[in-house]
Residue, then its C-alpha position, 0 to 999 in steps of 0.5 A: x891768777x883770776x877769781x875763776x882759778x881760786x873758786x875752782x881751787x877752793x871746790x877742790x880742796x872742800x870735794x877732797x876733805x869731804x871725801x876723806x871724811x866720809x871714808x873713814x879718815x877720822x877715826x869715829x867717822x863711822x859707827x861700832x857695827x856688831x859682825x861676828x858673834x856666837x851668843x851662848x844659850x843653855x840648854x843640853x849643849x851648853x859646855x865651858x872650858x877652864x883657863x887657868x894659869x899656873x907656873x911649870x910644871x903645874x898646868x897652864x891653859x889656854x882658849x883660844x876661838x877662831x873667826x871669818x870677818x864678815x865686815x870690811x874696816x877696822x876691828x875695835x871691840x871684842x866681848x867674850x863671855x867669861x867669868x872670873x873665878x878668882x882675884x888676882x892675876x891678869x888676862x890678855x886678850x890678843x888677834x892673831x892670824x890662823x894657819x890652815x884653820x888653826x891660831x898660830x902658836x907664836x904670842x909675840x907675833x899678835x896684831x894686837x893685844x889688850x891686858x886687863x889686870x883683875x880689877x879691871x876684868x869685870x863681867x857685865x850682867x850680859x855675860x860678857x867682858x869688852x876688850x877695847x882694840x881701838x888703839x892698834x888700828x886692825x885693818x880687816x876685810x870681808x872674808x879674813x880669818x882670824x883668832x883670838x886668844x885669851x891667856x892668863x899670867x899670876x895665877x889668873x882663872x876664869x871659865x868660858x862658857x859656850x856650845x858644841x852643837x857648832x852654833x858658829x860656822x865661821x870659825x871653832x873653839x881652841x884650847x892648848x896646855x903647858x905642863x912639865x912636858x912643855x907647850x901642847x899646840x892649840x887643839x890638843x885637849x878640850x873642846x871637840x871640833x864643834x865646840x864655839x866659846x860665846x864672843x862678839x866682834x865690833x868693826x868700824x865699817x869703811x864705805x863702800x868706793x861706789x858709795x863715796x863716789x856717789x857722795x862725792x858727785x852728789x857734793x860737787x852737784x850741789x856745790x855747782x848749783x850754789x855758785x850758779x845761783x850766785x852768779x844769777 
């Protein structure tokens, strides 16, 4: 094998880590980009919903909001505006799929969920409570529809704060119950079809194809004229 063949060997192997690199391979080749969100304003239109959790047959209440990702990547953060009522108890934040336009009903079929205990449940002086999904790796794309649902376990209580003017036109607010009865679907009390809960979404965004073809043929350009100018 001469020189040629391992220079050109060489070129290869450092086009393909680079590529891989640039389109997302490390898991923080690319920044958070804020995608959907519904920030919560007051005025007349301003309501909130009660989660609540109390053993059967006491009443159990769950929210629930549903969204239109609007970026193509990996969906790391969700921050929902909330405010704890009370120590104790724990809250769980989960992404789920939707089923003609509602959450689907099933808590052990989740793409992810994130438990925080009541300590660690802290609101931010913006409002908001940030639940990390970095570790599940949630592959989303332009156009899916999702939902996420915050439920309660020992007694936890908090309220969610939102508007019912419909201020988020991909997606509405949900909420279900449990009481001596059994479970009640999402939808069934609460907020009406126009009602959206406060919330934001954070995605990794995966390059577009052209964009890493084009980063790669702008690589191998300025590879070629490196060696070029070598052989000079």
């Amino acid at each position: 094998m001469n020189k040629r063949y391992f220079k050109t060997l060489r070129l290869s192997c450092l086009i393909n880590v680079a590529l891989i690199t640039f389109s997302g391979g490390s898991s923080n080749a690319m920044p958070l980009t804020l995608d959907q969100y519904n920030e919560v304003y007051f005025d007349d239109s301003i309501g909130y919903q009660i989660l609540i959790n109390h053993p059967p047959p006491d009443l159990n209440i769950d929210i629930s909001q549903t969204i239109t990702v609007g970026k193509t990547g990996w969906l790391q953060k969700i921050e929902v505006f909330v405010q704890k009522q009370a120590e104790g108890g724990s809250f769980s934040l989960d992404i789920r799929k939707v089923s003609e336009g509602v959450p689907v009903e099933d808590d052990n079929n989740v793409l992810g969920r994130v438990t925080l205990s009541s300590p660690e449940f802290v609101t931010q002086p913006n409002g908001f409570v940030t639940f990390d999904f970095s570790e599940f790796h949630i592959d989303v794309t332009s156009g899916d529809t999702l939902a996420f649902a915050l439920l309660g376990s020992d007694f936890a209580w908090a309220v969610l704060y939102g508007n019912t003017d419909d201020p988020y036109c991909g997606g509405r607010g949900f909420a279900r119950y449990y009481d001596a009865s059994g479970q009640h679907p999402w939808g069934d009390i609460g907020p009406p079809l126009d009602w959206d809960y406060g919330f934001r979404t954070y995605v990794e965004p995966v390059p577009e194809p052209a964009t890493v073809l084009l980063f790669g043929a702008g690589l191998v350009g300025l590879i070629g004229a490196r060696v070029r100018n070598r052989k000079k």
